[in-house]
N, CA, C and O atoms as a GROMACS GRO file, in nm:
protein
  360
    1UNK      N    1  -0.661  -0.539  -3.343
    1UNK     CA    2  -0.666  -0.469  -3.217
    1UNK      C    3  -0.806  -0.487  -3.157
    1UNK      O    4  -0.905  -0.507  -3.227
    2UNK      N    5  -0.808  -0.481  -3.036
    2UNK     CA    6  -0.926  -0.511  -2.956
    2UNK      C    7  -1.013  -0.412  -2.923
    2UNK      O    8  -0.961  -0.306  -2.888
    3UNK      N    9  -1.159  -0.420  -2.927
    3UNK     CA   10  -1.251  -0.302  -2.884
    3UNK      C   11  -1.224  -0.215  -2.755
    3UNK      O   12  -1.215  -0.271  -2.645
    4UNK      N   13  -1.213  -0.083  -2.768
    4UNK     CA   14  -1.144   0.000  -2.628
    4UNK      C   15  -1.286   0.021  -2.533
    4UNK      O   16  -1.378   0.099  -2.559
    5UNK      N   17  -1.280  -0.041  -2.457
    5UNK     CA   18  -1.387   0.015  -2.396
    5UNK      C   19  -1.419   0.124  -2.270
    5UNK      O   20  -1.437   0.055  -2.170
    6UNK      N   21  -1.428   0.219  -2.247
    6UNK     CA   22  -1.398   0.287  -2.152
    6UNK      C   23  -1.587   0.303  -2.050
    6UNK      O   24  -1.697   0.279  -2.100
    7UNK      N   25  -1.565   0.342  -1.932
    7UNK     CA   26  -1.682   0.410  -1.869
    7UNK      C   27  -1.702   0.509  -1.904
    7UNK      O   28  -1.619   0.590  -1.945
    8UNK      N   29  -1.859   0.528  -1.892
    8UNK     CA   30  -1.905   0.730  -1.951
    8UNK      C   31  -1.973   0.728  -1.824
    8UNK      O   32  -1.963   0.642  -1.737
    9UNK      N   33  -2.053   0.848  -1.825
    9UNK     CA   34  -2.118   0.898  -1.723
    9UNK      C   35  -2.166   1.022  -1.775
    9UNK      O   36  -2.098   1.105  -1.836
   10UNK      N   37  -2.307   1.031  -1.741
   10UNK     CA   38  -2.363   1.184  -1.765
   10UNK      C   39  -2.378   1.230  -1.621
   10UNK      O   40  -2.374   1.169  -1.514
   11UNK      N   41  -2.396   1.374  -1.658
   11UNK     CA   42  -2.401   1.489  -1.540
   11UNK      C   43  -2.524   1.454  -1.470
   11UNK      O   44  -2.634   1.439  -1.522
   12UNK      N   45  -2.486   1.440  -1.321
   12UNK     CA   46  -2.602   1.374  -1.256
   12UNK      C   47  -2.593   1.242  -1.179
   12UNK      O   48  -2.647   1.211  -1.073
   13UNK      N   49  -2.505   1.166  -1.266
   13UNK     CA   50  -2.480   1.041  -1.214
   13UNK      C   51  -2.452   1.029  -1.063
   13UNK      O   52  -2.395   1.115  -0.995
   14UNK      N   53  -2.505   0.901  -1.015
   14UNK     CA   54  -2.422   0.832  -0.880
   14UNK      C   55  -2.321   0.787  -0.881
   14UNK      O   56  -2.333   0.668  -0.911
   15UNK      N   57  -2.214   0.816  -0.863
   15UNK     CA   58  -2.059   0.742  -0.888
   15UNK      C   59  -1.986   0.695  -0.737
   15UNK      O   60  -1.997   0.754  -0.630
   16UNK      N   61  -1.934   0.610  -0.755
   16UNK     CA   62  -1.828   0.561  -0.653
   16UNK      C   63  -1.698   0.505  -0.710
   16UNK      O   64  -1.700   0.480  -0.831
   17UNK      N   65  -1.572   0.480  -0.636
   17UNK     CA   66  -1.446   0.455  -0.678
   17UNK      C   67  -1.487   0.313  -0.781
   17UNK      O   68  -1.591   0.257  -0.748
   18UNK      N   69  -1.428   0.267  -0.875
   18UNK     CA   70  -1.416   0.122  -0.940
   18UNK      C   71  -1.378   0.075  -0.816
   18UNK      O   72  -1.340   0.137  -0.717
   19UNK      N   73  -1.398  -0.093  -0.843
   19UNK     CA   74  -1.292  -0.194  -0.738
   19UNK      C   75  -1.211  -0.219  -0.776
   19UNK      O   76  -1.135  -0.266  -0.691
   20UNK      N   77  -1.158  -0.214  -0.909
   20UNK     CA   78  -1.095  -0.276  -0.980
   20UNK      C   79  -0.916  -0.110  -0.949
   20UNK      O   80  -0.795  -0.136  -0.949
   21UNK      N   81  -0.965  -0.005  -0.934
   21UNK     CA   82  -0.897   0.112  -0.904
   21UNK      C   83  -0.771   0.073  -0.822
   21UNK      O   84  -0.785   0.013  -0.715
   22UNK      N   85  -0.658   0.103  -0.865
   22UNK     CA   86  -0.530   0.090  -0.814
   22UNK      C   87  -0.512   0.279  -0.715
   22UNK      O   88  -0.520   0.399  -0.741
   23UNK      N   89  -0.481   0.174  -0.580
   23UNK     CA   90  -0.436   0.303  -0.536
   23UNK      C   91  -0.332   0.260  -0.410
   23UNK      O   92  -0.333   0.141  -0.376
   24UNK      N   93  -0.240   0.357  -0.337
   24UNK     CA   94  -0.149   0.310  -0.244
   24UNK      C   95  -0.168   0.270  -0.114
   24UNK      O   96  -0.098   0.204  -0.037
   25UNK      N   97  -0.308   0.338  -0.101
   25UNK     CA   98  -0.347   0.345   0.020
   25UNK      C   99  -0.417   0.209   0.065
   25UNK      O  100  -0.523   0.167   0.020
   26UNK      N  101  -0.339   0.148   0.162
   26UNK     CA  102  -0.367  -0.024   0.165
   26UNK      C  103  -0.560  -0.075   0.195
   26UNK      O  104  -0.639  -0.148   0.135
   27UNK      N  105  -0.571   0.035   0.349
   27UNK     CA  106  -0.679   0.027   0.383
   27UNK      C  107  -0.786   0.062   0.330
   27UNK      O  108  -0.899   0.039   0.372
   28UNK      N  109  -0.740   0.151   0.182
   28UNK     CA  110  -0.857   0.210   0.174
   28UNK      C  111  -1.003   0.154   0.081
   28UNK      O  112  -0.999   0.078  -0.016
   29UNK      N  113  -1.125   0.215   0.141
   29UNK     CA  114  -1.217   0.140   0.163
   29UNK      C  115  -1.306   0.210   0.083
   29UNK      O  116  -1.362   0.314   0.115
   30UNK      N  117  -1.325   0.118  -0.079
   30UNK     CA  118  -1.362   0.190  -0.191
   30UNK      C  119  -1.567   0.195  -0.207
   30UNK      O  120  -1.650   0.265  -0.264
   31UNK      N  121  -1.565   0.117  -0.148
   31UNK     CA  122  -1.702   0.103  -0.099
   31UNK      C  123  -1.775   0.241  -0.058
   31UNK      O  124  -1.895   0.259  -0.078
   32UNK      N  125  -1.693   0.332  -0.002
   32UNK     CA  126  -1.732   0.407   0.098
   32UNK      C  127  -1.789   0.522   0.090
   32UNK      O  128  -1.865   0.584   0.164
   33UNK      N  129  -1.714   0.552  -0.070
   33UNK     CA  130  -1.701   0.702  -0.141
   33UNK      C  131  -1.871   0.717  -0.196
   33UNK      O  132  -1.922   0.612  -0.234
   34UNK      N  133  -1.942   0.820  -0.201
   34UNK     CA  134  -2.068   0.826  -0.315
   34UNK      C  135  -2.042   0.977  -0.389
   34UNK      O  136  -2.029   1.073  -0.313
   35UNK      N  137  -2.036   0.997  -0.525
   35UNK     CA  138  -2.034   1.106  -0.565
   35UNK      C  139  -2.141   1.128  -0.636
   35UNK      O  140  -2.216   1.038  -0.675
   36UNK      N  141  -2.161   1.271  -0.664
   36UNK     CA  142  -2.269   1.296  -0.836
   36UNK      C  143  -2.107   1.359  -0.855
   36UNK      O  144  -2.013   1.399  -0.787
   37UNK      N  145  -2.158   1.331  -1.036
   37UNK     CA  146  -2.076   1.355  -1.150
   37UNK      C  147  -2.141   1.518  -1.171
   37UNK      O  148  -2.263   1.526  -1.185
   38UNK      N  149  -2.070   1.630  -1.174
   38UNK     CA  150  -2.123   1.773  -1.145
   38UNK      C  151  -2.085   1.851  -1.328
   38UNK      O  152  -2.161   1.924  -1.391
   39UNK      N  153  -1.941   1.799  -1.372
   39UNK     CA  154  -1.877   1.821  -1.499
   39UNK      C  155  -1.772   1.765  -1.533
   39UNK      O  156  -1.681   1.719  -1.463
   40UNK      N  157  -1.794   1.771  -1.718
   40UNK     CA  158  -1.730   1.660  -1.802
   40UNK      C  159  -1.640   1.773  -1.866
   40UNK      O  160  -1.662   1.824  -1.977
   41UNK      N  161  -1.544   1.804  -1.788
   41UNK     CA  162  -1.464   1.920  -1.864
   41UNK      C  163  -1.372   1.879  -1.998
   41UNK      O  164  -1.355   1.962  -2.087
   42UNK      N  165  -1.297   1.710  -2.008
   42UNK     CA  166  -1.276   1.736  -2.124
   42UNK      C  167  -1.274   1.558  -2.164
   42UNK      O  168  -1.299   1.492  -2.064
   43UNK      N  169  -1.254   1.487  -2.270
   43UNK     CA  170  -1.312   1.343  -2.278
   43UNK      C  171  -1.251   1.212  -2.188
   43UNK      O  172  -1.147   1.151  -2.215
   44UNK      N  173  -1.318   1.193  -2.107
   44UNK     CA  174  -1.335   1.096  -2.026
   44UNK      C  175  -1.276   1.146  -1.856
   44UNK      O  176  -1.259   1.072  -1.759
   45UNK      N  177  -1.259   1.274  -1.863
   45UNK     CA  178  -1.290   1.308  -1.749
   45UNK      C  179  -1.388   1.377  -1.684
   45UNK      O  180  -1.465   1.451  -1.746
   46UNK      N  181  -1.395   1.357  -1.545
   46UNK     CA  182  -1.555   1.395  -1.443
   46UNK      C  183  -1.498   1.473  -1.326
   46UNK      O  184  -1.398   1.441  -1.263
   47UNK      N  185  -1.572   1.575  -1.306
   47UNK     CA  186  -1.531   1.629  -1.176
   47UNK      C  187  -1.670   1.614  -1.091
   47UNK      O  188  -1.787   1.646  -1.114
   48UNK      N  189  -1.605   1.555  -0.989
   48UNK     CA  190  -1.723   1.489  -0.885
   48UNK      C  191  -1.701   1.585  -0.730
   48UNK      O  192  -1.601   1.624  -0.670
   49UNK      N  193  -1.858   1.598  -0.701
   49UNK     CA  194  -1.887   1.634  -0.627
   49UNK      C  195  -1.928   1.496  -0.507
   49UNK      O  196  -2.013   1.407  -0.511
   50UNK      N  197  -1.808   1.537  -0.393
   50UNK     CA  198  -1.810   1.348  -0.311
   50UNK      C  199  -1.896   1.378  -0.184
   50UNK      O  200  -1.851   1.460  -0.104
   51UNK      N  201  -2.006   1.324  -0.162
   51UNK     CA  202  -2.053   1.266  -0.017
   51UNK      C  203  -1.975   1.286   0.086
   51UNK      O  204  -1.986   1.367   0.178
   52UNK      N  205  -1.858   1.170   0.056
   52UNK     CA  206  -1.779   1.129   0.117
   52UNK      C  207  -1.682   1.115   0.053
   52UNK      O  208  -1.694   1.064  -0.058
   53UNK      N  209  -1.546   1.158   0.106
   53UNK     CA  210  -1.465   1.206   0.004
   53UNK      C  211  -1.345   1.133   0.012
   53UNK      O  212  -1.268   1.114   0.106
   54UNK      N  213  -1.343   1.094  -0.108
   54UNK     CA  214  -1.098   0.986  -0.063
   54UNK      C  215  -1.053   1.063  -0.105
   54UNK      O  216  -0.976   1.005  -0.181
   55UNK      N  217  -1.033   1.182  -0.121
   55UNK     CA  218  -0.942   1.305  -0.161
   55UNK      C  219  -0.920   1.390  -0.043
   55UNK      O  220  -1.013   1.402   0.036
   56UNK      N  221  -0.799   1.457  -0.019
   56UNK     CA  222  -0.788   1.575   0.094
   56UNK      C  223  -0.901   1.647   0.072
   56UNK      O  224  -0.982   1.674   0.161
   57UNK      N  225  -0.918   1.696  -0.101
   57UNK     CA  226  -1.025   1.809  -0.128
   57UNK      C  227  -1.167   1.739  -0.086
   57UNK      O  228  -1.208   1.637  -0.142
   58UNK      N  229  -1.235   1.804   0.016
   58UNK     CA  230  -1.383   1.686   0.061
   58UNK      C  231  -1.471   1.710  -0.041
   58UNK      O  232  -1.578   1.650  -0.038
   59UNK      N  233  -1.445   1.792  -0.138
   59UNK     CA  234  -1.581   1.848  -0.202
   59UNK      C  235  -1.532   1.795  -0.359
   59UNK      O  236  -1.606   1.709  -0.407
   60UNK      N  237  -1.452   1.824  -0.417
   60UNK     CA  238  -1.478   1.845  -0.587
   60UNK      C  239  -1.308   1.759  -0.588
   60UNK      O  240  -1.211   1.780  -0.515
   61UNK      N  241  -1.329   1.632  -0.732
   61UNK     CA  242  -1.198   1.598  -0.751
   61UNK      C  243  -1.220   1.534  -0.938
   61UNK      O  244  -1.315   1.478  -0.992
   62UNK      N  245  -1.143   1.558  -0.968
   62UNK     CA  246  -1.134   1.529  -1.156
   62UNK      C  247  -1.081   1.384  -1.102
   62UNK      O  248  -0.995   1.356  -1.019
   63UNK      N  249  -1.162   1.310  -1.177
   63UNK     CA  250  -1.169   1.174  -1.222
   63UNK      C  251  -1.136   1.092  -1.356
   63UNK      O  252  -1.232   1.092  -1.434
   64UNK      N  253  -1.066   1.049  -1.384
   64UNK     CA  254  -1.093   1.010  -1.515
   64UNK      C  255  -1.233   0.821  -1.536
   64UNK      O  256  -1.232   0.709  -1.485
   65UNK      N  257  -1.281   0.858  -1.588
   65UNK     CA  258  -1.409   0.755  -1.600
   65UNK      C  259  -1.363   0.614  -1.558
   65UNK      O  260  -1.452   0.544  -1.509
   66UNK      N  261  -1.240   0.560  -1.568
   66UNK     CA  262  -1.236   0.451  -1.562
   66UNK      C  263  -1.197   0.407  -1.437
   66UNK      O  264  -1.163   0.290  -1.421
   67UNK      N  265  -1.199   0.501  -1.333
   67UNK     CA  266  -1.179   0.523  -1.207
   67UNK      C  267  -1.303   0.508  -1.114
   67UNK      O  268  -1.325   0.475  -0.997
   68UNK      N  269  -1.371   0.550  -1.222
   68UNK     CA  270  -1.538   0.536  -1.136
   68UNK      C  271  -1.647   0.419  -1.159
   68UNK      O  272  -1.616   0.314  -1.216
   69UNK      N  273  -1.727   0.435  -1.130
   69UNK     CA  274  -1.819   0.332  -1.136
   69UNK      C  275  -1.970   0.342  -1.115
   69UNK      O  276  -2.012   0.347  -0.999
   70UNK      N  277  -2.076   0.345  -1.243
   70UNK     CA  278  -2.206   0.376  -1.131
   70UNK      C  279  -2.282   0.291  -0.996
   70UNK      O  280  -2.298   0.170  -0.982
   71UNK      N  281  -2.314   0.388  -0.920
   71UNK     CA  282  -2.325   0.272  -0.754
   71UNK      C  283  -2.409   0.206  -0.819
   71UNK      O  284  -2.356   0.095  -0.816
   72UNK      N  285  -2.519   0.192  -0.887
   72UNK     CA  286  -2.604   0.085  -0.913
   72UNK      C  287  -2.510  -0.005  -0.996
   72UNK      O  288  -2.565  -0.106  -1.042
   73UNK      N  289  -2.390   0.010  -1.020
   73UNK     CA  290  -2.347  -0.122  -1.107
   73UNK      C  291  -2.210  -0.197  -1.015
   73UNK      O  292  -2.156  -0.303  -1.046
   74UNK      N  293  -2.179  -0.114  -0.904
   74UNK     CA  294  -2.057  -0.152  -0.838
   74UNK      C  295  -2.061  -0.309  -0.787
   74UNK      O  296  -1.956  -0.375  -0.791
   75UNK      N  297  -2.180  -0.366  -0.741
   75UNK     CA  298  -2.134  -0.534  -0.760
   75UNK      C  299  -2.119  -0.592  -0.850
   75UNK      O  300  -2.037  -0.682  -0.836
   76UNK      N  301  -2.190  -0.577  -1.006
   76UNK     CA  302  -2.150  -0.634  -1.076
   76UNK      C  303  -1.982  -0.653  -1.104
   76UNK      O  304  -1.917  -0.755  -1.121
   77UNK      N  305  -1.935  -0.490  -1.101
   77UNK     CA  306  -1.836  -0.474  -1.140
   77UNK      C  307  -1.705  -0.512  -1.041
   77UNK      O  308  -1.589  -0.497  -1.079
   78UNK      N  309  -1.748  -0.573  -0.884
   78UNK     CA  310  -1.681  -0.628  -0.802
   78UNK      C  311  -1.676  -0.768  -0.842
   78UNK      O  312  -1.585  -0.849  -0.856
   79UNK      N  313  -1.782  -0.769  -0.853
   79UNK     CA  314  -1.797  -0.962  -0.915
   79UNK      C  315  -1.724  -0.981  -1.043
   79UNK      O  316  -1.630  -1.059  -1.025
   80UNK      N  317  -1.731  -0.944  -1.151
   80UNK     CA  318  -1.564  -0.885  -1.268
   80UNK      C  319  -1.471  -0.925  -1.178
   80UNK      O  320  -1.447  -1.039  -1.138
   81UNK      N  321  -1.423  -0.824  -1.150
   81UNK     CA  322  -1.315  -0.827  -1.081
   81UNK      C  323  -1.262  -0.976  -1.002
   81UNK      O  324  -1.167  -1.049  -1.030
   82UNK      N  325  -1.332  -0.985  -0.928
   82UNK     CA  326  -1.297  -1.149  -0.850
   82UNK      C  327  -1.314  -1.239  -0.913
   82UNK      O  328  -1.279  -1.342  -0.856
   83UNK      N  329  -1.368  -1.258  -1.050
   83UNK     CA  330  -1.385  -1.386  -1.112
   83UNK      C  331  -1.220  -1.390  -1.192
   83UNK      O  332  -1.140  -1.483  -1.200
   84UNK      N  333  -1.209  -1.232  -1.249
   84UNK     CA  334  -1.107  -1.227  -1.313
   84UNK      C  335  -0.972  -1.262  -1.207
   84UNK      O  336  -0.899  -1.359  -1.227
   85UNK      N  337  -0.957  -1.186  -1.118
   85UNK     CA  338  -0.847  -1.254  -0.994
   85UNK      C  339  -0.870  -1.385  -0.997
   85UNK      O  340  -0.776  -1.446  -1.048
   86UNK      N  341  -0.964  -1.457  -0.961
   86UNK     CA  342  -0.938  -1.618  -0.949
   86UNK      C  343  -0.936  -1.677  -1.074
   86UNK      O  344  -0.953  -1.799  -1.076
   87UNK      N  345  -0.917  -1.615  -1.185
   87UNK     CA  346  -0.894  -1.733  -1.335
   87UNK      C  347  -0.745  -1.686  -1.330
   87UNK      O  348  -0.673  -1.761  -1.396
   88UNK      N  349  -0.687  -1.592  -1.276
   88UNK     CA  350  -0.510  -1.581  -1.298
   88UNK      C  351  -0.486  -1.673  -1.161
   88UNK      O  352  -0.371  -1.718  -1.160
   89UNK      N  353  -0.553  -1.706  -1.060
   89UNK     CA  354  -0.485  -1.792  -0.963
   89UNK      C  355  -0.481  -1.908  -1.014
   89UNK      O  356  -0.399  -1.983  -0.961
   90UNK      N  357  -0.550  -1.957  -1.114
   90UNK     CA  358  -0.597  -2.097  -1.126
   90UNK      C  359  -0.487  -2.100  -1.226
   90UNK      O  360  -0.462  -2.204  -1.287
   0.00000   0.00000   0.00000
């Protein structure tokens, strides 16, 4: 079996949506969101306090970690993402 790797985050953090995040909403524009991580109520979830919010609720939404992303790492983790999309096109 393969190493599980999940995202953490301590209280405090800068967070924004992953790119990699499946959601229905066609337009929506994951770039956009900035949260702090406020509490880790139980393992691997975050309740974030959003800037700017993709939830109805503008203020506070439970996250689970692998949903998020720290903003200082979100290009890397865009650049992931698109390398991985273009090795399944190829």
């Amino acid at each position: 079996m393969g190493k599980l790797l999940r995202r953490t985050f301590a209280i405090g953090d800068l967070v924004t949506i992953a790119p990699d995040f499946r959601n229905t909403v066609l337009d929506f524009d994951f770039e956009r969101y900035i949260g702090i991580v406020v509490k880790k109520p139980e393992d691997n979830e975050y309740i974030v306090y959003w800037t700017n919010s993709p939830v109805n609720n503008y203020y506070k939404g439970m996250w689970c970690g692998d949903h998020l992303v720290r903003v200082e790492d979100y290009d890397t983790e865009k650049e992931k993402l698109q390398n991985r999309l273009h090795a399944i096109e190829l």
